[in-house]
C-alpha positions as a printed Julia matrix, in Angstrom:
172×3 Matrix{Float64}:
 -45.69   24.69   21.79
 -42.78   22.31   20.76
 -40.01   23.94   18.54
 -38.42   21.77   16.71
 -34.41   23.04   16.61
 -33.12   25.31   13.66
 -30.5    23.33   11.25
 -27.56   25.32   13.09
 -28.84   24.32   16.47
 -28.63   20.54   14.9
 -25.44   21.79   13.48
 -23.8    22.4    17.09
 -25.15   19.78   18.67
 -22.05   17.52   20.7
 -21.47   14.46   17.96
 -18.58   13.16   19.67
 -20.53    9.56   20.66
 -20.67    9.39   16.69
 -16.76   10.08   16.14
 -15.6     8.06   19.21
 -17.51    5.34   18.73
 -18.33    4.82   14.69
 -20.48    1.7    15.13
 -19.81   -1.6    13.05
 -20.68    0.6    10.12
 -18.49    3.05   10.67
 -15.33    0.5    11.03
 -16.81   -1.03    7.59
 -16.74    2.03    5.9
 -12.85    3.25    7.11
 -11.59   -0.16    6.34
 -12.7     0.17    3.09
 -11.61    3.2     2.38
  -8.37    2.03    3.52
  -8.2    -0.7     1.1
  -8.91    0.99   -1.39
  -6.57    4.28   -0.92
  -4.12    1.46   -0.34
  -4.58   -0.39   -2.51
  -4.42    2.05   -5.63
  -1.47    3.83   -4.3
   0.49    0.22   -4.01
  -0.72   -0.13   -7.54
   0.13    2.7    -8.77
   3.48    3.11   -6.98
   5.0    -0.01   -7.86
   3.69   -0.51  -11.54
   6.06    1.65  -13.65
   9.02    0.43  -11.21
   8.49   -3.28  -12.18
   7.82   -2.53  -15.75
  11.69   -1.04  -15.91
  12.65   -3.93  -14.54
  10.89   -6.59  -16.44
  12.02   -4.19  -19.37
  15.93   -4.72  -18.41
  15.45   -8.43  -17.68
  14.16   -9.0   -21.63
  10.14  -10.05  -20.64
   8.55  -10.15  -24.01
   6.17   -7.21  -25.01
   3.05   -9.51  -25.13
   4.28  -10.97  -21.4
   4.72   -7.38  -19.88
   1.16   -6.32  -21.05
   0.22   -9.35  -19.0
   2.5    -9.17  -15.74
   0.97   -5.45  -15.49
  -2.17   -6.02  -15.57
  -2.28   -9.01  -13.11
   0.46   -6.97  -11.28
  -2.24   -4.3   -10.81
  -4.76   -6.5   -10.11
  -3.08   -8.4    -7.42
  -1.45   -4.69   -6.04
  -4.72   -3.45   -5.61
  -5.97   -6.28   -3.48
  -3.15   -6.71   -0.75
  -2.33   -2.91   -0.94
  -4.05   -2.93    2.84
  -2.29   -5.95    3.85
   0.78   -4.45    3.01
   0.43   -1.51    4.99
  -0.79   -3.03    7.9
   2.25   -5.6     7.83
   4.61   -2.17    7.3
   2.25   -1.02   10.81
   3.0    -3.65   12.51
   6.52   -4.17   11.76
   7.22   -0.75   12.22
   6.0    -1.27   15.69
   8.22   -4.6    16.66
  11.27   -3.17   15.92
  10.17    0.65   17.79
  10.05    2.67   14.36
   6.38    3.31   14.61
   7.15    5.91   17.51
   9.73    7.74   15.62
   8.85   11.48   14.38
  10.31   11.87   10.59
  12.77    9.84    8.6
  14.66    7.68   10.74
  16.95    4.49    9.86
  14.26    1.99   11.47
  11.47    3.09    9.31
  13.23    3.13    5.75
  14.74   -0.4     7.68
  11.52   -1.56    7.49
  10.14   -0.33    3.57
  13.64   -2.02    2.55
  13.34   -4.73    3.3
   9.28   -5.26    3.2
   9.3    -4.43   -0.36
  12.12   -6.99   -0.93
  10.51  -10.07    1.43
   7.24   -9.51   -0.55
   8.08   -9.35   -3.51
   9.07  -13.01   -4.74
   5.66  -14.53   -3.46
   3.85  -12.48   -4.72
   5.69  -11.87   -8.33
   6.38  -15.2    -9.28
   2.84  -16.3    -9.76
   2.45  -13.2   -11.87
   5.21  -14.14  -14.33
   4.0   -17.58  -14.27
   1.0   -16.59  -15.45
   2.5   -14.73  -18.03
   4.3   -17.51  -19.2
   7.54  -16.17  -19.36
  10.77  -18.84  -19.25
  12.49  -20.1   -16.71
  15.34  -18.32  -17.06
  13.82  -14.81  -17.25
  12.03  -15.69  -14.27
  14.85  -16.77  -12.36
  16.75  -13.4   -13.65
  13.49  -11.12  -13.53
  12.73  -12.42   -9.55
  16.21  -11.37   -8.47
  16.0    -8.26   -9.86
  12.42   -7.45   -8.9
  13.3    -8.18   -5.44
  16.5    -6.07   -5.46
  13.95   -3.41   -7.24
  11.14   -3.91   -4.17
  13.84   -3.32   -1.46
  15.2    -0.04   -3.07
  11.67    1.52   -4.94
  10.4     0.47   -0.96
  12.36    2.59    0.55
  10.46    5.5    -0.6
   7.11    3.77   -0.79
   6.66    4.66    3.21
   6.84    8.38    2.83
   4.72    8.24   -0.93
   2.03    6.16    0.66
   1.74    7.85    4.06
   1.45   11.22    2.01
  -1.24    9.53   -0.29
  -3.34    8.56    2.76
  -2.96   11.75    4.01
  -3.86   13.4     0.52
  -7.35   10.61    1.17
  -8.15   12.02    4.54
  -6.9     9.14    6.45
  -4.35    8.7     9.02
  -0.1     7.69    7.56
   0.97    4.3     9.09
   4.41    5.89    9.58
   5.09    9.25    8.81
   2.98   11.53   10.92
């Protein structure tokens, strides 16, 4: 007669072809987790930085309600990118090797948060129509405010990812 196995005999069974090799589904599913631990962490980490900022640099009430919500919006959506550009600048320069804090990777967060920030945040206070001049003023500042708020991004979003069950691009 054929037994069929008890659930703990299924339970024991060797599933390391399904962990070492997760398929086309599998890489779906983690990337997209990914992007969106990522993202909402980027979102979330940046938002009430910038708001200070656009606070101090005189954007209008009505404008801010605006630059936040496309500000979340667009944080959401290159969240992943942005850790996978931290990844692989991190690894250019050596950082990514690095146990704990070092010099290189807070190097890196720097000036990431500074470099991305004007391409990104100018189309957003566009958008909001806010004048020339407190764009000009509210760019600067932002920037300055990306390179410093970016230096503890690394750590807050590695710890975040870890928090999600997935693996920190930096801080292991």
């Amino acid at each position: 007669m054929n037994k069929e196995p008890s659930l703990e005999e299924r339970l024991s069974e060797d599933n390391s072809q399904i962990v070492t090799n997760p398929g086309l589904l599998g890489k779906i599913a983690y990337h997209s987790k990914c992007f969106v631990v990522d993202g909402t962490g980027y979102a979330l980490y940046y938002a009430p930085f910038m708001a200070a900022a656009e606070y101090l640099c005189g954007v209008k009430p009505e404008e801010m309600c605006t630059t936040r919500t496309i500000g979340a919006v667009t944080s959401f959506l290159t969240g992943y990118a942005y850790n996978l550009l931290r990844q692989r600048s991190a690894k250019k320069i050596g950082a990514d090797i690095q146990e704990g804090p070092s010099l290189k990777k807070k190097a890196v967060d720097a000036s990431l948060g500074a470099i991305t920030m004007m391409p990104t945040y100018a189309p957003i206070l566009y958008l909001a129509g806010a004048s020339s001049k407190v764009m000009v003023i509210t760019l600067l500042i932002g920037s300055a405010v990306g390179g410093i708020v970016g230096l503890g991004y690394g750590y807050v979003s590695d710890k975040w990812r870890t928090y999600c069950g997935l693996k920190p691009i930096l801080n292991k």
